[in-house]
DRENPA-3360 file (N, C-alpha, C; in nm, 2 decimals, always signed):
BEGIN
1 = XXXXXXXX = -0.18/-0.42/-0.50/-0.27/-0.38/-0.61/-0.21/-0.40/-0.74 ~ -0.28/-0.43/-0.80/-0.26/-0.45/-0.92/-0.28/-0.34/-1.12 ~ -0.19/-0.31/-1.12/-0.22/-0.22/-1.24/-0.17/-0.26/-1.36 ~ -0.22/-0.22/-1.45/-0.25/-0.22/-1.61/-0.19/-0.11/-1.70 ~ -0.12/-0.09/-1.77/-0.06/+0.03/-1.82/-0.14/+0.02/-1.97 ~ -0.20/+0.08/-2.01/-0.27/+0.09/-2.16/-0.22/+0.25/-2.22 ~ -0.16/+0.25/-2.37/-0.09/+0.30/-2.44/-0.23/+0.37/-2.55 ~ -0.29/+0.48/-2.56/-0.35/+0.54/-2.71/-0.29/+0.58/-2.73;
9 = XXXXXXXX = -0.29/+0.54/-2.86/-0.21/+0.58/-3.02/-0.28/+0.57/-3.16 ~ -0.31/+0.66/-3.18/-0.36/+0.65/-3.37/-0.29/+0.73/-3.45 ~ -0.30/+0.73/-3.59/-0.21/+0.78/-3.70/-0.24/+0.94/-3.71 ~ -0.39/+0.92/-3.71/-0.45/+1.09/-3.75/-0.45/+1.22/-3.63 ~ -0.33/+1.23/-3.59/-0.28/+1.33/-3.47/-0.34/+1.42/-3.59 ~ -0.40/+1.60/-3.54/-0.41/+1.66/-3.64/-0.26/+1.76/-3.67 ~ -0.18/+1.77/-3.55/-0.08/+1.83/-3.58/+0.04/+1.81/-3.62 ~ +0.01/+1.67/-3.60/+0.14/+1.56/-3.69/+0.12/+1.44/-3.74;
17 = XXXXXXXX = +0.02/+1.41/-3.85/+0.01/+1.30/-3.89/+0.09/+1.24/-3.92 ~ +0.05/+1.13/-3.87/+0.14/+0.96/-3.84/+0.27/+0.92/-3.77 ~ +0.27/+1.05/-3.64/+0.38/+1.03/-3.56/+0.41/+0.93/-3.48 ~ +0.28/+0.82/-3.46/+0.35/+0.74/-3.37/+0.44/+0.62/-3.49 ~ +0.42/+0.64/-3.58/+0.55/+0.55/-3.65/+0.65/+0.61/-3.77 ~ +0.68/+0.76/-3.67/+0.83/+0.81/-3.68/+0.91/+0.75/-3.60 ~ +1.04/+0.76/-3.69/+1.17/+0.65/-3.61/+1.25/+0.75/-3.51 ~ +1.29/+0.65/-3.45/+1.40/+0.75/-3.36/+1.54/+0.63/-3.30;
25 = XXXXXXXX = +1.60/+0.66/-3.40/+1.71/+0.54/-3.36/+1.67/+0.39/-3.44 ~ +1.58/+0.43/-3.54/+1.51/+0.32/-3.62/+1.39/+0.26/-3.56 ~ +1.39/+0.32/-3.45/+1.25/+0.24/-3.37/+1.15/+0.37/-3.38 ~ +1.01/+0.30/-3.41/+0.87/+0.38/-3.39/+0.88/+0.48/-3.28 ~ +0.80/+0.57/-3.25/+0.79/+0.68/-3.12/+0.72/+0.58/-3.02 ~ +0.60/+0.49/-3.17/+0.49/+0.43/-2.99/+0.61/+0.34/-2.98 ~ +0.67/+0.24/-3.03/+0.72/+0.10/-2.95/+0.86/+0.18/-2.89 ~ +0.90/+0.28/-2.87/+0.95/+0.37/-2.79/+0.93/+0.36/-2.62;
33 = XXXXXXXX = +0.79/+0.42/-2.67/+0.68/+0.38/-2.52/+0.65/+0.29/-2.49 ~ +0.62/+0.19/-2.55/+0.59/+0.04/-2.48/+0.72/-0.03/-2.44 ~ +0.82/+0.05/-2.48/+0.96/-0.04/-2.42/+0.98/+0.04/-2.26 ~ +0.92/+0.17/-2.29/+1.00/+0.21/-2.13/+0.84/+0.21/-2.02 ~ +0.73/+0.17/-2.07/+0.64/+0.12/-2.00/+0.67/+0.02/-1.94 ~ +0.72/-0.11/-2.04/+0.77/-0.26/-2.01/+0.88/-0.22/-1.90 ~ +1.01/-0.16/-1.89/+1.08/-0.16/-1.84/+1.02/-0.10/-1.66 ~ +0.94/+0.04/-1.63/+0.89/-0.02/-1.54/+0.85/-0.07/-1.49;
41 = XXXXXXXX = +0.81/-0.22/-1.51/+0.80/-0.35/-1.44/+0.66/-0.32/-1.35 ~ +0.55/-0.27/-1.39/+0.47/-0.25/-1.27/+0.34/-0.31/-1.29 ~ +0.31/-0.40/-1.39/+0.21/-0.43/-1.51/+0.25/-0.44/-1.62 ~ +0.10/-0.52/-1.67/+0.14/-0.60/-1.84/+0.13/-0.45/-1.89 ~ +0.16/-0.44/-1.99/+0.13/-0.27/-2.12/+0.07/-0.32/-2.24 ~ -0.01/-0.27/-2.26/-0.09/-0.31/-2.39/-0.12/-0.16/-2.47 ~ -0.09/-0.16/-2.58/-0.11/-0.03/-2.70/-0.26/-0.05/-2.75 ~ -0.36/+0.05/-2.73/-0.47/+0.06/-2.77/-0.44/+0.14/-2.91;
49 = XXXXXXXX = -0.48/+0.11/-2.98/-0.55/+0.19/-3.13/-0.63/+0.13/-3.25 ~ -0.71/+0.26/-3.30/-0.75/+0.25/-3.42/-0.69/+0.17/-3.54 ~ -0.59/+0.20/-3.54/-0.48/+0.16/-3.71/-0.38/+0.07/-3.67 ~ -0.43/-0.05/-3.80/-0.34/-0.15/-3.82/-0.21/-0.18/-3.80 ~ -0.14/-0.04/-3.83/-0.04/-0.02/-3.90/+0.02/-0.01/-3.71 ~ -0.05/+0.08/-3.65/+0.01/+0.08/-3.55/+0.04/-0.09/-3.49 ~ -0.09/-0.13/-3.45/-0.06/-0.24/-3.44/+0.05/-0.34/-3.41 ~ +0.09/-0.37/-3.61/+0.16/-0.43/-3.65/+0.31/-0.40/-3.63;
57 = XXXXXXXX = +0.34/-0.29/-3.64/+0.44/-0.21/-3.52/+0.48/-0.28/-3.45 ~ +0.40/-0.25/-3.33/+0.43/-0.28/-3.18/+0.41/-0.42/-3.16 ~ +0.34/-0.51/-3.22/+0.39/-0.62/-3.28/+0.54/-0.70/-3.33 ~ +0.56/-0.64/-3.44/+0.68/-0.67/-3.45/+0.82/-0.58/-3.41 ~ +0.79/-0.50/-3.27/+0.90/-0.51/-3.18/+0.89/-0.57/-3.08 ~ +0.83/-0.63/-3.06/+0.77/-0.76/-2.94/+0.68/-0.70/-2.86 ~ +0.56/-0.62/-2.86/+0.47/-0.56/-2.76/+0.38/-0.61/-2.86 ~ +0.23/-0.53/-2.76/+0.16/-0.65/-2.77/+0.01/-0.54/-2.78;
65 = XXXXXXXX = -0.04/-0.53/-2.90/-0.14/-0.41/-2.89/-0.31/-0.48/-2.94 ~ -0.41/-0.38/-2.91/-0.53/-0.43/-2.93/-0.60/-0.33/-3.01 ~ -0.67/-0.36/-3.14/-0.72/-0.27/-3.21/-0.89/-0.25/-3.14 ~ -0.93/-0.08/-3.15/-1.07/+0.00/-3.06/-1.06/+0.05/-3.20 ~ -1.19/+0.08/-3.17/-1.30/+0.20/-3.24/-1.22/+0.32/-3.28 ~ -1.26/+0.37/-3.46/-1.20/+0.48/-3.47/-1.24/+0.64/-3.40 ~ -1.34/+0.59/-3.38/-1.48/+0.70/-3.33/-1.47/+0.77/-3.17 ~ -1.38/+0.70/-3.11/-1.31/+0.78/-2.97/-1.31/+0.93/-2.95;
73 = XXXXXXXX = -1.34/+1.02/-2.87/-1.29/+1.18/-2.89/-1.19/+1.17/-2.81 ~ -1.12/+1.07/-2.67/-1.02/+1.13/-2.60/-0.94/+0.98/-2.60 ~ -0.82/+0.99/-2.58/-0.73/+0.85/-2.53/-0.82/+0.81/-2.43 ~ -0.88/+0.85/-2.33/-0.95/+0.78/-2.21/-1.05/+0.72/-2.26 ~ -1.11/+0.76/-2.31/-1.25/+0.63/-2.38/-1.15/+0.56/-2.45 ~ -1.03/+0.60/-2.54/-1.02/+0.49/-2.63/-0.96/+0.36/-2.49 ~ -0.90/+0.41/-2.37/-0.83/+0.31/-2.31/-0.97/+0.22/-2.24 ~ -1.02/+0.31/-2.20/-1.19/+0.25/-2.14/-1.19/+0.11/-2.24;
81 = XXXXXXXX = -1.25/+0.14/-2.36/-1.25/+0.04/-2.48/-1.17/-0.10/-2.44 ~ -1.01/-0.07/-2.42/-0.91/-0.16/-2.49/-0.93/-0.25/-2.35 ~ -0.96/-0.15/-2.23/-1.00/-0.25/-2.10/-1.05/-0.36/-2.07 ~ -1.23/-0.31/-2.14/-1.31/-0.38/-2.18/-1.31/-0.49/-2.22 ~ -1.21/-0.50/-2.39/-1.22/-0.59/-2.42/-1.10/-0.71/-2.42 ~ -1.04/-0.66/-2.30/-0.91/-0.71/-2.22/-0.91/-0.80/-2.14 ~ -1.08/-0.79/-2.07/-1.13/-0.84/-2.01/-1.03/-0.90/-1.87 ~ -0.99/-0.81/-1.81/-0.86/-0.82/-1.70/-0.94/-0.78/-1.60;
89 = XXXXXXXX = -1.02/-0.90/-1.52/-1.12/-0.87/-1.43/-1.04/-0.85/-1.26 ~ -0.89/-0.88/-1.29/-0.82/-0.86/-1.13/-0.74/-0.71/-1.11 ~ -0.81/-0.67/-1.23/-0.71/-0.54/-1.25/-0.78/-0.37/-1.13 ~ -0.67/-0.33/-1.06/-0.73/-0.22/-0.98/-0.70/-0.09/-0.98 ~ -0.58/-0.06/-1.07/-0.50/+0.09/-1.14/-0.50/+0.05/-1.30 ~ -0.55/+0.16/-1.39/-0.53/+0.19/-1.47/-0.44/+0.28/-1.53 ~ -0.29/+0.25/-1.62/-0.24/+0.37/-1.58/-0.25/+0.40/-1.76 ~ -0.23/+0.53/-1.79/-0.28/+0.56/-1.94/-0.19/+0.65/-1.98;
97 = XXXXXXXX = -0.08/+0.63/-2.03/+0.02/+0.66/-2.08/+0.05/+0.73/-2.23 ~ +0.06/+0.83/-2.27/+0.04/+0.91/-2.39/+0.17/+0.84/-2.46 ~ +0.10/+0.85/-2.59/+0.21/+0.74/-2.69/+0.31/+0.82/-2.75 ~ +0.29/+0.97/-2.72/+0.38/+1.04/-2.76/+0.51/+1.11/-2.70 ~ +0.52/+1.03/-2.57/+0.58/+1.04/-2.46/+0.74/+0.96/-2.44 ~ +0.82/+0.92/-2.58/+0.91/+0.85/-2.59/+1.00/+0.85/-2.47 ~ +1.02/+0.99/-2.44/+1.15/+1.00/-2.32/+1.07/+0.98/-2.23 ~ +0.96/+0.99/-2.14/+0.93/+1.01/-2.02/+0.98/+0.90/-1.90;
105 = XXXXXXXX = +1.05/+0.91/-1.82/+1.11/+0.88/-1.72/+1.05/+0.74/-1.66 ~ +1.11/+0.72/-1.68/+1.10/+0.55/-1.56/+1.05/+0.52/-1.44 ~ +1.15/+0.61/-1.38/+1.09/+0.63/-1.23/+0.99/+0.69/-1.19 ~ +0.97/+0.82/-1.32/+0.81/+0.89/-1.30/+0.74/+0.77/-1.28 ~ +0.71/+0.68/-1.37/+0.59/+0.62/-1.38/+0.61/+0.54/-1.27 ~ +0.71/+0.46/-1.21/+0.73/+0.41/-1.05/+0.67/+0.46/-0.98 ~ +0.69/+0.61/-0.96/+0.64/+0.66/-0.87/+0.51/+0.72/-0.86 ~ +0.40/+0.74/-0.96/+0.30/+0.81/-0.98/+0.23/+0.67/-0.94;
113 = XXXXXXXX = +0.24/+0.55/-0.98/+0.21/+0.43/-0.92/+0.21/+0.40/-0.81 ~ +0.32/+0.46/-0.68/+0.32/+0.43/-0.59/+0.24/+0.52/-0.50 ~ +0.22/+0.64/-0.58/+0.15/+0.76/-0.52/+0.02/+0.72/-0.53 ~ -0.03/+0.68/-0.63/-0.18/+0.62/-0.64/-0.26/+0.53/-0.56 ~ -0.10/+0.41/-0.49/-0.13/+0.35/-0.35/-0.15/+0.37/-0.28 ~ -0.08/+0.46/-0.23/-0.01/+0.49/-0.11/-0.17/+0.63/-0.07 ~ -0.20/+0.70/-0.15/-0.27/+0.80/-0.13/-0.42/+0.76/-0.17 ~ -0.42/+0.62/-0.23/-0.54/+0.61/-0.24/-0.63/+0.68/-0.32;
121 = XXXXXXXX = -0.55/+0.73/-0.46/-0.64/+0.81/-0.49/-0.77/+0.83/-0.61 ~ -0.81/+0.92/-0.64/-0.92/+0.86/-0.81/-0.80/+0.84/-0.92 ~ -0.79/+0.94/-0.92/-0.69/+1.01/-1.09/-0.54/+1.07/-1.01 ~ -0.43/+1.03/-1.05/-0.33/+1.09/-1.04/-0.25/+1.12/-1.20 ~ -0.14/+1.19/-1.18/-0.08/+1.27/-1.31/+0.03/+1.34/-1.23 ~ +0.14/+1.35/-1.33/+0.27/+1.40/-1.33/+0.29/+1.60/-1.34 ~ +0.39/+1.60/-1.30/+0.42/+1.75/-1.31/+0.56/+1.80/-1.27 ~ +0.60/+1.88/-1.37/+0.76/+1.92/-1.30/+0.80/+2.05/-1.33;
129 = XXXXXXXX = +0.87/+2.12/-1.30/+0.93/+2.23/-1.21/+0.92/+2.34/-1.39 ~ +0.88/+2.42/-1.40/+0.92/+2.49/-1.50/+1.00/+2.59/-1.49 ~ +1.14/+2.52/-1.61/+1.25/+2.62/-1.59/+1.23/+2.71/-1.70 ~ +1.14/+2.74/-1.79/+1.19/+2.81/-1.90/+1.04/+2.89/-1.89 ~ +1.06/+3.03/-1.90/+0.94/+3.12/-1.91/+0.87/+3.11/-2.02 ~ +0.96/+3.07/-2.13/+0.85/+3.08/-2.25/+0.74/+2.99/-2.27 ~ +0.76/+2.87/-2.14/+0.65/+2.80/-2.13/+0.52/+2.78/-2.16 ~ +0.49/+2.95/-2.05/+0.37/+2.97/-1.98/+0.33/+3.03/-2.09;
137 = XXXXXXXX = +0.37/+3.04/-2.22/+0.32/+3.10/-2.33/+0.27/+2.98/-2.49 ~ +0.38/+2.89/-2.42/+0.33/+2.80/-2.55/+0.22/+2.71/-2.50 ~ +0.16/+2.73/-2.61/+0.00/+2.67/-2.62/-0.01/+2.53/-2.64 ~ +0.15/+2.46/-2.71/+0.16/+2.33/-2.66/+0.17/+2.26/-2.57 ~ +0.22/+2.36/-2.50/+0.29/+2.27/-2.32/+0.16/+2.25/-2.24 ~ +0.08/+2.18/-2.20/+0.01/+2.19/-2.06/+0.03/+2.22/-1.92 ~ -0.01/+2.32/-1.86/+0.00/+2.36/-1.75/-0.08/+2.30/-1.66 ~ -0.02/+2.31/-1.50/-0.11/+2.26/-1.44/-0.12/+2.34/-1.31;
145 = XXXXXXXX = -0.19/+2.39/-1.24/-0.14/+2.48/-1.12/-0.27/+2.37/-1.01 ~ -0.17/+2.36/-0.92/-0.21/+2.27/-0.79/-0.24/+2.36/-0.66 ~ -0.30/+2.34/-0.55/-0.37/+2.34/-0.42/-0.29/+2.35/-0.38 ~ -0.12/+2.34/-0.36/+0.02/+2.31/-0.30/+0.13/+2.30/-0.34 ~ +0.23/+2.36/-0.32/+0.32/+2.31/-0.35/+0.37/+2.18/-0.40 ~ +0.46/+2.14/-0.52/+0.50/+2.02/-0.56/+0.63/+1.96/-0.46 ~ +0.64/+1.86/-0.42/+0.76/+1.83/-0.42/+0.73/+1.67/-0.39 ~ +0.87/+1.58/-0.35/+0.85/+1.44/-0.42/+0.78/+1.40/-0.27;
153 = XXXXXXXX = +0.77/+1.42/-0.17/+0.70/+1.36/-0.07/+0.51/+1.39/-0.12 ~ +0.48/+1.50/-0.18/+0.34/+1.51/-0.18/+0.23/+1.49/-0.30 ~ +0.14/+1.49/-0.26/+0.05/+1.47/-0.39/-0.08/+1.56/-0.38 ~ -0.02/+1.67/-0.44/-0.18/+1.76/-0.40/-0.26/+1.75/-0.50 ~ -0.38/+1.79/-0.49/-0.51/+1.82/-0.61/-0.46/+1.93/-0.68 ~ -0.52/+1.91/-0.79/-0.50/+2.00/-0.94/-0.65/+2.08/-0.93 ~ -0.61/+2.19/-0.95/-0.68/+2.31/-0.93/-0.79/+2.37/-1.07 ~ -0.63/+2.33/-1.21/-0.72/+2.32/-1.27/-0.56/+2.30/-1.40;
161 = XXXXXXXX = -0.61/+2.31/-1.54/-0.52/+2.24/-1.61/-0.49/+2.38/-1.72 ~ -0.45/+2.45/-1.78/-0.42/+2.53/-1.91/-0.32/+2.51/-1.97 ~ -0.37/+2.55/-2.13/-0.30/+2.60/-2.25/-0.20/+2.72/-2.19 ~ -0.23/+2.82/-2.17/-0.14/+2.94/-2.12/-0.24/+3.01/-2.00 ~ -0.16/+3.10/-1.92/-0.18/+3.14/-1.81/-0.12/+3.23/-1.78 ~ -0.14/+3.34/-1.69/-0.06/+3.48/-1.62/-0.03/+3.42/-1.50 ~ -0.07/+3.32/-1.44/-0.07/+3.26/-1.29/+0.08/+3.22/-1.30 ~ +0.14/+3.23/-1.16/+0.24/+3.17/-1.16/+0.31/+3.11/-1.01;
169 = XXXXXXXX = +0.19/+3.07/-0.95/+0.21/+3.06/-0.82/+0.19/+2.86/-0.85 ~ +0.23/+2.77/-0.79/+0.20/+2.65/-0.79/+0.18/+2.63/-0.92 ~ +0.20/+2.66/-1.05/+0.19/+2.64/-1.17/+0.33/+2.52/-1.19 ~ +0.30/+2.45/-1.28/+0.39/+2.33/-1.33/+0.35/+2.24/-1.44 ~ +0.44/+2.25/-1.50/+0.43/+2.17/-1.64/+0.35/+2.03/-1.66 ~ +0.24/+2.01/-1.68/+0.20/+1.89/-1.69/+0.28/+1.77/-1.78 ~ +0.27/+1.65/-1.72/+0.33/+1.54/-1.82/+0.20/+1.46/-1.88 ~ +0.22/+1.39/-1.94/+0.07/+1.36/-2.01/+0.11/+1.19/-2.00;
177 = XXXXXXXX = +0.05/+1.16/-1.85/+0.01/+1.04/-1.84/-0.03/+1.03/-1.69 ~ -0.16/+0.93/-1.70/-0.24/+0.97/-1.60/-0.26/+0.84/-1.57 ~ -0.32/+0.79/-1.41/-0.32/+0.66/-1.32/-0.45/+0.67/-1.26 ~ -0.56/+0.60/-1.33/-0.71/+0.56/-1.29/-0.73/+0.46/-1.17 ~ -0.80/+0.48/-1.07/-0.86/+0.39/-1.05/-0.94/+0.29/-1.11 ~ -1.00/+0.19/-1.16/-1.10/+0.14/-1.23/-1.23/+0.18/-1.21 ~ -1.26/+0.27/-1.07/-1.39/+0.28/-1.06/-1.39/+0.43/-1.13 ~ -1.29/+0.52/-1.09/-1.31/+0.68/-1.13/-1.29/+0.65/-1.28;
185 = XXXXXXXX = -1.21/+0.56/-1.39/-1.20/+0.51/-1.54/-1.41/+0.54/-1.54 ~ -1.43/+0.43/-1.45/-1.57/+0.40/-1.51/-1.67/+0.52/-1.53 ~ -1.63/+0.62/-1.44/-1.70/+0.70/-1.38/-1.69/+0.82/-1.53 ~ -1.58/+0.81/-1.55/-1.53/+0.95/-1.67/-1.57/+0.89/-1.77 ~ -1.59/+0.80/-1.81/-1.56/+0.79/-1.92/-1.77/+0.78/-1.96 ~ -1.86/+0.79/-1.84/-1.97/+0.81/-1.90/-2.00/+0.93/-1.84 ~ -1.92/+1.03/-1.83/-1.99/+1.19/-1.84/-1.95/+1.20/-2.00 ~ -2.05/+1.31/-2.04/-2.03/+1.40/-2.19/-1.89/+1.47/-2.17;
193 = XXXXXXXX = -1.84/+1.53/-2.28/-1.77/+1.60/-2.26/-1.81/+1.75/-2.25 ~ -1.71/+1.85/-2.16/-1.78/+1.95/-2.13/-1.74/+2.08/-2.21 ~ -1.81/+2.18/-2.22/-1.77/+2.29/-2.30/-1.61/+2.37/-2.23 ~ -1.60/+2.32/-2.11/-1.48/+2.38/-2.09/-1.38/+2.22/-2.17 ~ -1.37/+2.16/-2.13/-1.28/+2.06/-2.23/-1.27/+2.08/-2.38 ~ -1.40/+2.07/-2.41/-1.40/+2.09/-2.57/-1.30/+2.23/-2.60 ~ -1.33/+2.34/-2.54/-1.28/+2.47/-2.59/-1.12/+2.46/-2.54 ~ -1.06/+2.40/-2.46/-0.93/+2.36/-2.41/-0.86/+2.24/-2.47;
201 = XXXXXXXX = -0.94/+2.18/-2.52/-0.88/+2.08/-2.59/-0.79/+1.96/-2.47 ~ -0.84/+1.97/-2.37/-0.79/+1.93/-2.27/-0.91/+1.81/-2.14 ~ -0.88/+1.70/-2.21/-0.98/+1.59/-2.13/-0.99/+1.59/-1.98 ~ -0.88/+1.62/-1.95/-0.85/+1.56/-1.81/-0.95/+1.70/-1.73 ~ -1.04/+1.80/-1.82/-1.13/+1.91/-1.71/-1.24/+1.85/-1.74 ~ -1.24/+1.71/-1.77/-1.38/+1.69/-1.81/-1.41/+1.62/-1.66 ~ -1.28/+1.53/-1.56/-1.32/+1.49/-1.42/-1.34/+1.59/-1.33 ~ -1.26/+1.70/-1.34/-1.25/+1.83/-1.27/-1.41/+1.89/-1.27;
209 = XXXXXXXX = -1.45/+1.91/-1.39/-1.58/+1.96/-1.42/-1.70/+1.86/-1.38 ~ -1.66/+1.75/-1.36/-1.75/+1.64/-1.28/-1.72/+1.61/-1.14 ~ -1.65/+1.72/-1.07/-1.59/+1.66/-0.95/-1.51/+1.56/-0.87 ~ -1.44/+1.48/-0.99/-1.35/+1.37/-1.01/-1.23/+1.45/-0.95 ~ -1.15/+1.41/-0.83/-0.99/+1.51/-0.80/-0.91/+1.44/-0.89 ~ -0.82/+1.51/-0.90/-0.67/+1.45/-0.97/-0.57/+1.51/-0.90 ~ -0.50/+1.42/-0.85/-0.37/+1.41/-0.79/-0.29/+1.44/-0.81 ~ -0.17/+1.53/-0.84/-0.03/+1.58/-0.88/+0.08/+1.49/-0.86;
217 = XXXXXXXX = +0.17/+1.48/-0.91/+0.30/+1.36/-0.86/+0.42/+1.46/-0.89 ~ +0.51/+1.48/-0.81/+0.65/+1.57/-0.94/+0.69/+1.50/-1.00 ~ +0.76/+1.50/-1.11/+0.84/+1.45/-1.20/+0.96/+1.52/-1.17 ~ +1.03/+1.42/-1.20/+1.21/+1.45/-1.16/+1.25/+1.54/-1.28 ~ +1.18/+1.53/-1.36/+1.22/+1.62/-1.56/+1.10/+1.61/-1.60 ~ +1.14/+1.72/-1.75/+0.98/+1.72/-1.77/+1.05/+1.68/-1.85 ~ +0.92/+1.60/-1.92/+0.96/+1.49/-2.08/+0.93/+1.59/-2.16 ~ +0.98/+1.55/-2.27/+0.91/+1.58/-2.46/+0.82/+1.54/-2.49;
225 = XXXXXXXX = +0.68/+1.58/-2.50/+0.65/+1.52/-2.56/+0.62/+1.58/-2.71 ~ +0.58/+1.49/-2.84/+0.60/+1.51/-2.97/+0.43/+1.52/-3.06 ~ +0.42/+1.69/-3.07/+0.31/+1.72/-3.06/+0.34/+1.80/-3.22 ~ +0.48/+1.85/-3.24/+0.49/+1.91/-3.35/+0.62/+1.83/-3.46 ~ +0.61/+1.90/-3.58/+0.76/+1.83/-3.65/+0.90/+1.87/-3.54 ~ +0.90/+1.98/-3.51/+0.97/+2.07/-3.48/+1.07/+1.95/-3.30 ~ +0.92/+1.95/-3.22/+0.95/+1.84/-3.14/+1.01/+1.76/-3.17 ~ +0.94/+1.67/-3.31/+1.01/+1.54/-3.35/+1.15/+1.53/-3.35;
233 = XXXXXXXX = +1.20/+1.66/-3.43/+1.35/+1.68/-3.46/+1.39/+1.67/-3.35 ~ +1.38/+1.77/-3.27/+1.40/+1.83/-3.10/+1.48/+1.69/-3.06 ~ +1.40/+1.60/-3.03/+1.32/+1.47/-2.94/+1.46/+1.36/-3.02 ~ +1.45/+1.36/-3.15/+1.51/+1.29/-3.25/+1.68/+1.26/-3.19 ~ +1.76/+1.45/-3.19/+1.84/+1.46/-3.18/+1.93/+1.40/-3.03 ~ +1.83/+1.45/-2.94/+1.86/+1.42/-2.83/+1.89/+1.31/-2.80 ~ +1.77/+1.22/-2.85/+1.80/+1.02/-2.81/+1.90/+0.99/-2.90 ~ +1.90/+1.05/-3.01/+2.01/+0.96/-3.09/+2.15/+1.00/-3.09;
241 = XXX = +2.16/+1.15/-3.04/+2.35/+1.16/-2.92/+2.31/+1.13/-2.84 ~ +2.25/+1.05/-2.73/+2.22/+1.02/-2.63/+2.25/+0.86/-2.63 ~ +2.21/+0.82/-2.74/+2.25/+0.67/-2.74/+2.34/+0.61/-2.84;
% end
């Protein structure tokens, strides 16, 4: 089978404008992600966005991006879009990878890939072990509580996705990148969106609320991702004693 990794990224995040071309070791956050997309080797990677600027980026660090519509409400239509006009008619996994996701693991995405084969499934997505209580309280982190226990042999259905929660049974940190089929892509991306998404701010209940499953993967770590300044710094420090 054959898969496609497509990257949304635009400048106007409301909670951090213009973070995907903050540096980190002098390199962008997106061309960050298109290098450790490229390095899982599992498909071509192509950066969808609105802004030039982005673009021209990931451009001139040698990736390869396609400018969509500013008028998108989720990365998933905007990747729907970048598909489209991609016109990659042999293509059979979509995988949609958050641009804000610099550190996220390598082998995750290997393996959320293989889980998507192997299980055959619509929608799969990442998740890992939460060590830290104050988690279940920040309203940045996504939560995800699953039908099963996590661990690396399984892939259960996602029950349902939250901002914060009292639940603590099968609860796990969502990672924010997700593996389409091309037929379930087609499928989401022409429901409305629903008043539970809208009020959660959270796309991925708009398949749940259409009866779309989504699949769970563990992740070996949970990534950063860079949703605040505070993150940026976080995120900053770590890769650059790190490298």
């Amino acid at each position: 089978m054959k898969t496609l990794i497509l990257i949304p990224s635009r400048l106007s995040a409301t909670r951090l404008p213009g973070k995907p071309l903050l540096k980190i070791n002098n390199v962008s956050i997106i061309s960050h992600v298109f290098k450790k997309a490229k390095e899982a080797n599992i498909g071509d990677v192509v950066v969808a966005t609105e802004d030039q600027e982005i673009l021209d980026d990931v451009e001139d660090n040698g990736g390869q991006a396609i400018l969509t519509s500013k008028n998108h409400h989720t990365g998933t239509d905007r990747i729907y879009e970048a598909f489209k006009k991609l016109n990659k008619n042999d293509v059979d996994l979509i995988m949609n990878l958050q641009g804000d996701e610099p550190a996220i693991n390598i082998e995750d995405i290997i393996n959320l890939n293989k889980k998507m084969i192997d299980f055959k499934s619509e929608i799969g997505t990442l998740a890992s072990k939460i060590e830290d209580q104050k988690i279940f309280e920040n309203k940045n982190v996504v939560k995800v509580a699953t039908k099963d226990f996590l661990d690396k042999n399984k892939f259960p259905e996602a029950n349902s996705f939250f901002r914060t929660t009292n639940i603590n049974v099968n609860i796990y940190q969502h990672i924010g990148i997700y593996c389409y089929s091309v037929q379930a892509l087609e499928k989401f991306v022409k429901f409305k969106q629903t008043k539970n998404e809208l009020q959660n701010k959270l796309e991925q209940l708009r398949a749940l609320d259409n009866d779309i499953k989504i699949n769970v993967a563990l992740a070996n770590s949970s990534s950063i991702g860079v949703d605040t300044k505070e993150d940026y710094l976080a995120l900053k420090k770590i890769m650059e004693y790190k490298d």
